[in-house]
N, C-alpha and C positions, 0 to 999 in steps of 0.2 A: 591106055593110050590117051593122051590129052586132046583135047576138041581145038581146033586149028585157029588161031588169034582171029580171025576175021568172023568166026562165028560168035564169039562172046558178046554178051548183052553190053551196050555203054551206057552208063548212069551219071545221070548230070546233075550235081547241086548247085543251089542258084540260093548264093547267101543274101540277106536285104544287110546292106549295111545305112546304119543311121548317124547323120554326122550332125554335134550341136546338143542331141538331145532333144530336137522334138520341139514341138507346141504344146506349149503349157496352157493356153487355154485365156480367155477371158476374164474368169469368174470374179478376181479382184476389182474388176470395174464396177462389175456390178454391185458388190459389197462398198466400194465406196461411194458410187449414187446413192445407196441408201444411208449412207453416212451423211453428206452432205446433205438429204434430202429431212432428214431426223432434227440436222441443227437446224434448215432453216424454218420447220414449224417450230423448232424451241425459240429462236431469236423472236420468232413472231409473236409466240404467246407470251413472252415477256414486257412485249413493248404492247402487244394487248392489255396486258395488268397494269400496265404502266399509265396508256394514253387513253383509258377507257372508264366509264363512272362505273359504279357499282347496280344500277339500271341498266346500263348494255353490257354488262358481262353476264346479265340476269338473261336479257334476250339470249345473248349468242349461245348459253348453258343450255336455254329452251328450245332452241333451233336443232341442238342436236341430239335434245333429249326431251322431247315433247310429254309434258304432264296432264295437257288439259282432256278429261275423257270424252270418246264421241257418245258413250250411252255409258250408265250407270251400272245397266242391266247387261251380265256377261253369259254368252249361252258358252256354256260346259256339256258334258257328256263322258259315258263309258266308251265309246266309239268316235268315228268322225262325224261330226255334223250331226251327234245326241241329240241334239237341241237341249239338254236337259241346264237351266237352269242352276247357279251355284247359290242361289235364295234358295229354293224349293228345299223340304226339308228331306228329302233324301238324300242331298249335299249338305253336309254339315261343313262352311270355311271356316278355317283355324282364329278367324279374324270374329270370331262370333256375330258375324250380322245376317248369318242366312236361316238359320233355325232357330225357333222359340225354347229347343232342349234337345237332348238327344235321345229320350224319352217321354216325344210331347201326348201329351190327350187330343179328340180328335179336333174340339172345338178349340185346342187351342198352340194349333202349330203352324208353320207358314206356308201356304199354299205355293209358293213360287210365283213367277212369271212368264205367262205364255210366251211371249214375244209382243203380244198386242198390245204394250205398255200406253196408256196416254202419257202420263206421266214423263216417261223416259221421251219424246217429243215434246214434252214440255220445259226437260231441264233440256235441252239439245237449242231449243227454244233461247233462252233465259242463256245460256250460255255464248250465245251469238252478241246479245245484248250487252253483257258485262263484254265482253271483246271488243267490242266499239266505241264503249264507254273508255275501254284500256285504252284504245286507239286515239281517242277521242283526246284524253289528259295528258298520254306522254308524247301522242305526236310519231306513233308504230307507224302511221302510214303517210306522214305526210307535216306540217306544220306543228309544234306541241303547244298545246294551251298552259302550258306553266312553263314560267321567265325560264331562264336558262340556269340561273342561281339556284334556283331552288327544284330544278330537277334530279341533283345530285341527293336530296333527301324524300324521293318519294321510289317503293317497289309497289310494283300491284302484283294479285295473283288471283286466278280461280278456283275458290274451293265448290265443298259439299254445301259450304253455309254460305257463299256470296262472293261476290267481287271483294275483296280485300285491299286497300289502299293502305298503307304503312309509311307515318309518314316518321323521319328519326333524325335525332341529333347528331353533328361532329363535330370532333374538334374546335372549338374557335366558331363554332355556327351550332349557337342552343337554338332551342324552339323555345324554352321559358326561360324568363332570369331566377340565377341560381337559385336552388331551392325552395322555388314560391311555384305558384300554377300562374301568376304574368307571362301573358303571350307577350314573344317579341315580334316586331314587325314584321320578320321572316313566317311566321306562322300566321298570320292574320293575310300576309299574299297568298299561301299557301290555303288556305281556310277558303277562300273568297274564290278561285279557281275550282275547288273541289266543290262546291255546292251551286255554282254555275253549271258544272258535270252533271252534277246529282240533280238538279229541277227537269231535266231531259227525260228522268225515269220515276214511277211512282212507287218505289221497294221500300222497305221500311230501312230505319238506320240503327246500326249500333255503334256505340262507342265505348274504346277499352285502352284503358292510360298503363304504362309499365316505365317504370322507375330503374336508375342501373340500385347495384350493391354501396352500401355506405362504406367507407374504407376501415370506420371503428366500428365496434359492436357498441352500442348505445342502449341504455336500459328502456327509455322510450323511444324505439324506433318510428320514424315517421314514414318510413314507404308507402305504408298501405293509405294511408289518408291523402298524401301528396299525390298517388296514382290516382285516387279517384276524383282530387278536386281537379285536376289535369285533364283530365276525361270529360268530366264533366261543364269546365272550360271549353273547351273545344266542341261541346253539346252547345254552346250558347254563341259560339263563334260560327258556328252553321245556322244557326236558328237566326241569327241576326244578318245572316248574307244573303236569306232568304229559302232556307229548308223550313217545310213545314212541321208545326211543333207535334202533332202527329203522327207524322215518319217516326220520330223518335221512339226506339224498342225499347234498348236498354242503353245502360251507362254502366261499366264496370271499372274498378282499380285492381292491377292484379298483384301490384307491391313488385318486388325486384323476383319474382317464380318464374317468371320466364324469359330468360336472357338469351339476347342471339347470342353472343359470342361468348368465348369459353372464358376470356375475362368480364369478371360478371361487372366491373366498378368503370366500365368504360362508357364512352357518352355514349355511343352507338346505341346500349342499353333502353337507354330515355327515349320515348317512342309512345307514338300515336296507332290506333287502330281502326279506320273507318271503314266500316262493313256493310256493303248494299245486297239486302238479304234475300235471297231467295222468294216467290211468292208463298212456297209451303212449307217456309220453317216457321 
């Protein structure tokens, strides 16, 4: 017998119907913000390359990628916060400057460094000093002491060995006439600035001349002689604007061995090196 229509269960389906298709969503926006947002640092850094000397592309490189160290002395360790020293000779660095060997004797391996460095507050010291010196020549903070002509051929940097002042030829703007070690007047403003800088501090000086590549291979090559009387020039262009002949360390020619640029015959090449030395090199 059938069960009576009014007792049957009633089941309702309730379909979603979607008309259009929907929302698609954003997400294209957001991909072309970052599009647009990609050209305009490229547009920027073009016109950076463009409208910018080869001194403030050096700052802006250093700002975002700082080289100057706050200590010499780096605490390493097996753990967090080892203390262990990358000098001591149970760190042997790949850079060879932490151990005497890797099988040293007792008297004669490197103790490392406590932490208690004088030293390392000494270079921390001395590194504050060449910075203000920097400050001081191109004007980092305020007014620069070299014309505006001749800031275009001056980089400095802080090494292990000193304040490094570099000063270099371009195009159409030598430092000497051709082929001789005669300063030209651009180098003698230059000279006369930089040892105004230099009577401020009592570090000793060195000087080192580099020469570009000749474009013939010549049986008596002259690079090496021309670097050094170049060098040596520029020793006596300080010395006459008032650096003490004493300061004077060394004078070197280094011939065309060390070229900035990958074209070794370019003027860029031809370059000065004025180094205010450390107290304990």
């Amino acid at each position: 017998m059938s069960e009576p229509a009014n007792v049957r269960p009633i089941i309702i389906k309730r379909k979603k119907v979607i008309s259009g298709g929907g929302h698609h969503g954003g997400a294209w926006k957001v991909a072309y913000a970052d599009f647009v947002t990609a050209m305009m640092a490229f547009f920027m850094l073009m016109w950076l390359l463009n409208a910018t000397t080869e001194q403030q592309r050096k700052g802006l490189a250093d700002y975002f990628s700082p080289t100057i160290p706050i200590n010499r002395v780096s605490g390493g360790g097996n753990g967090a916060f080892g203390g262990e020293s990358i000098f001591s000779e149970m760190t042997l660095p790949k850079n060879g400057t932490g151990a005497s060997s890797k099988h040293p004797t007792e008297e004669n391996q490197a103790k490392g460094n406590t932490g208690n460095d004088p030293d390392g507050a000494s270079t921390a010291e001395q590194d504050e000093v060449f910075e203000s010196l920097d400050a001081m020549l191109l004007g980092h903070g305020g007014e620069s002491a070299v014309m505006e002509n001749a800031l275009k051929h001056i980089i400095t940097r802080v090494t292990d060995e000193g304040l490094i002042i570099e000063i270099f030829a371009l195009a159409g703007a030598p430092l000497f006439v051709s082929e001789t070690d005669m300063p030209t007047p651009l180098l003698s403003d230059i000279a006369m600035v930089i040892a105004d800088v230099s009577k401020t501090v009592i570090n000793s000086v060195a000087v080192g001349g580099h020469v570009r590549t000749r474009p013939v291979i010549l049986i008596n090559n002259p690079v090496w002689e021309l670097s050094a009387q170049r060098a040596s020039r520029m020793r006596v262009l300080l010395e006459e604007k008032g650096i003490n002949k004493s300061r004077m360390q060394r004078v070197t020619g280094h011939a065309d061995r060390e070229p900035v640029l990958s074209n070794t015959m370019a003027e860029r090449n031809n370059r000065l090196e004025i180094v205010l030395l450390r107290d304990d090199i």
